[in-house]
C-alpha positions, 0 to 999 in steps of 0.5 A: 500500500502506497501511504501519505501521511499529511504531517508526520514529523511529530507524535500523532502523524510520526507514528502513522508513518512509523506504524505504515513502515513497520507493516511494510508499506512505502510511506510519504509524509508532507510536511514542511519537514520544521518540526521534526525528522519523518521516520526512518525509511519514509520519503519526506515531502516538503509542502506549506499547506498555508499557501493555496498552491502549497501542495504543489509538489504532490501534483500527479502524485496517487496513494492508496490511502491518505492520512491527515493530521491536520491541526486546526485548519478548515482551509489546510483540509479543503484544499487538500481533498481538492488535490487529491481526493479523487487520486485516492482510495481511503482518507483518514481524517484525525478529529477531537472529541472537543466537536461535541456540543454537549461535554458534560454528559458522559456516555456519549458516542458518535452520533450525539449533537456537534458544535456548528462548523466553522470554516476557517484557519486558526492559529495558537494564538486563537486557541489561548483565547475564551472562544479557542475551545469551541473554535477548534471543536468548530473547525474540525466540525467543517473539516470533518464535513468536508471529508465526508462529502469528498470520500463518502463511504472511504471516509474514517473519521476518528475523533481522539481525547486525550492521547499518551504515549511515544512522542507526548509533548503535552506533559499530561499524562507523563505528569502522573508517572513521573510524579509517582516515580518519586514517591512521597506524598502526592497531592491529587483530586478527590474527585469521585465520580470523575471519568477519565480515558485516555488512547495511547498514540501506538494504538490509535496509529495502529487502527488508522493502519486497520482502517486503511488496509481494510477499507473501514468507514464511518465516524468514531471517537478513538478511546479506551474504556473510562474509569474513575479518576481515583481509581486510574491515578492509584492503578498508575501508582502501583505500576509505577511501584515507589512508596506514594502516600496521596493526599486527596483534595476536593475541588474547592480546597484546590480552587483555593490553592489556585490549581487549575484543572486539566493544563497549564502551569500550576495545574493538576491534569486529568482534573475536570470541571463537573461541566467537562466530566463527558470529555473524559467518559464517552462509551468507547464501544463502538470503536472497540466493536469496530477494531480498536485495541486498547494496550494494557494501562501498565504499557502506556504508563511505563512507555510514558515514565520513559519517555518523562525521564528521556525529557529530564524529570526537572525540565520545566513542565507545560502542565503540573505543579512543581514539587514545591507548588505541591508541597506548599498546597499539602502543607497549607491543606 
């Protein structure tokens, strides 16, 4: 099978292409190639998908499949099916759970209420603002739609949460591992009745190659089954194996501290807002009954303490407290 990748420099799309290689398949990435290195034994593209002629250098190019990573980017998908839509067999678009209208009702699945599309292109700075959360949702609404109507029934749409795994730059899930591995007494949220799911990046790369390969269709959400937040937390301290002791506060006590929810500095990740709880709780059924295969949580944690120590356990943190941020909270609780 002759692959494109559309990305495949960083986490999500670098594992696409490594999945394709190691499966055998000639795989290309188009990227502008900044980012990062594509795979071993991938052909690196370069392509500016800002420039309406951007794509260019894929001109009379055809693939079995196309897999897009597109960011936030309602023009980027647009003109992309434009180009090669009609040269391909199957299109792979990477959506967010972030398109659901609804995120605080888990039990969710694929057919539930979405934003209203928003065709237009978007930036970093955009998503820092008030409205980046429902821009983004917005954007990959229109994109999704736009798949859909170019590839009919060779279309597969997959809609991840949160993702871990080789490559996460986003220190939310390495937070946990990292801070376990440590030991002592860790602050952590007494939230209860709190879902959370995550999908480890080797996974979904793995079932996108399914999807390909076997011409799957339809719109999913690309998760692993939900568990209790407190639950999760002590499961990923036991396999990580270091003397933690938790301290457990409530939502308020942590507002108090001023800890923010989920990212960021000064926050505690995994950490949701009741008016978020359906992010973290969707019924992944579907998705498994459709081929999805969901590693065992003591790979993914172990796989993510790696890669943690690989960046430097003391490097400075996109999210989580510090060691003394937590300690000066469990000391004033």
């Amino acid at each position: 099978m002759r692959l494109l990748v559309l990305g495949g420099t960083v986490f999500v799309g670098h594992a696409v292409a490594a999945e394709g290689l190691r499966r055998g398949h000639e795989v290309v990435c188009a990227a502008r190639g900044e980012s990062g290195p594509v795979p071993d034994g991938a052909k690196l593209v370069k392509v500016d998908r800002d420039r309406p002629d951007g794509l260019a250098p894929l001109t009379g190019e055809s693939f079995d499949a196309v897999v897009d990573i597109a960011t936030v980017s309602y023009p980027w998908v647009d003109r992309a099916l434009r180009a090669l839509a009609h040269r391909v067999r199957h299109w792979t678009f990477v959506s967010t759970i972030n398109v659901y209208a609804d995120s605080a009702v888990p039990g969710g699945r694929p057919d539930a209420e979405l934003l209203e599309p928003i065709q237009r292109h978007a930036t970093r700075e955009n998503m820092e603002t008030e409205e980046g959360v429902g821009l983004y949702g917005g954007i990959k609404v229109a994109s999704e739609n736009a798949v859909r109507e170019a590839m009919g029934d060779h279309a597969f749409v997959v809609r991840p949460g949160l993702i871990t795994g080789p490559g996460d730059d986003h220190d939310r899930f390495g937070y946990w591992p990292a801070r376990f591995s440590r030991g002592g007494r860790v602050l952590a949220p007494d939230v209860p009745d709190q879902p959370m799911q995550y999908i480890d990046v080797r996974d979904l790369a793995a079932w996108i190659l399914d999807a390909a390969e076997h011409d799957l269709a339809g719109t999913f959400d690309a998760i692993g089954p939900s568990v209790p937040l407190p639950t999760l937390l002590r499961d990923m301290a036991d396999i990580v194996g270091e003397d933690v002791e938790f301290v457990w506060a409530t939502p308020d006590q942590l507002t108090a501290a001023n800890v923010d929810t989920w990212a960021g500095p000064r926050s505690l990740p995994f950490w949701l807002p009741p008016t978020h709880f359906g992010m973290a709780g969707r019924d992944p059924q579907p998705s498994l009954d459709a081929g999805l295969h969901i590693r065992p949580l003591e790979d993914a944690v172990r796989a993510a303490l790696e890669h943690e120590r690989a960046l430097g356990l003391d490097r400075e943190r996109k999210a989580g407290l510090t060691l003394a941020e937590e300690a000066e909270i469990i000391a004033a609780l």
